[in-house]
N, C-alpha and C positions, 0 to 999 in steps of 0.2 A: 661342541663344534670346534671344530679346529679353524686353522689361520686361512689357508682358501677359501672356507664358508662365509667369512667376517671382509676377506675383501669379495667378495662377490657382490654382499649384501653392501657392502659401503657404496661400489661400483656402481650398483641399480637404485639407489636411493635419490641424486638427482635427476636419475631419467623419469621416473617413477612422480617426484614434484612438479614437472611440466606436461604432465599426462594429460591435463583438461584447458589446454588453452585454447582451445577452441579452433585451431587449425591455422593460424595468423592474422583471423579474422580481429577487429577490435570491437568493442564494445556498443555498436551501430545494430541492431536487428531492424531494423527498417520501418517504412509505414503500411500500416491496412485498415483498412477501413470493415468496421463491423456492425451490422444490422442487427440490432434485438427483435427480435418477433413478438414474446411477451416476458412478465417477471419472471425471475427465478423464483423458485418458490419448494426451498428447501424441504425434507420430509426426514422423520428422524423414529424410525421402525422400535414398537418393543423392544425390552431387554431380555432376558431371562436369566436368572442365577444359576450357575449348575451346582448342585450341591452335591460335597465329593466331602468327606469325612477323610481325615491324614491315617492313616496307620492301617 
């Protein structure tokens, strides 16, 4: 790469670290109120091996 490349990428490097700030919003996501209906009640399906020999 040459010298244009290396400032380009320098250039978009701090735009690039403020990409997820969330828009100026702070650290608030608010209140809601949530109803359970019944438990959760996790389920955890077979596995199966695929058998694949290397070579």
């Amino acid at each position: 790469m040459n010298t244009h490349h290396y400032l380009i990428l320098i250039a978009l490097c701090p735009t690039l670290s403020f990409a997820q700030t969330g828009g100026g919003k702070t650290g608030n996501l608010g209140n809601e109120d949530i109803n359970v209906i019944k438990e959760y009640q996790p389920v955890l399906n077979d596995a199966f091996k695929i058998n694949i020999s290397p070579g």
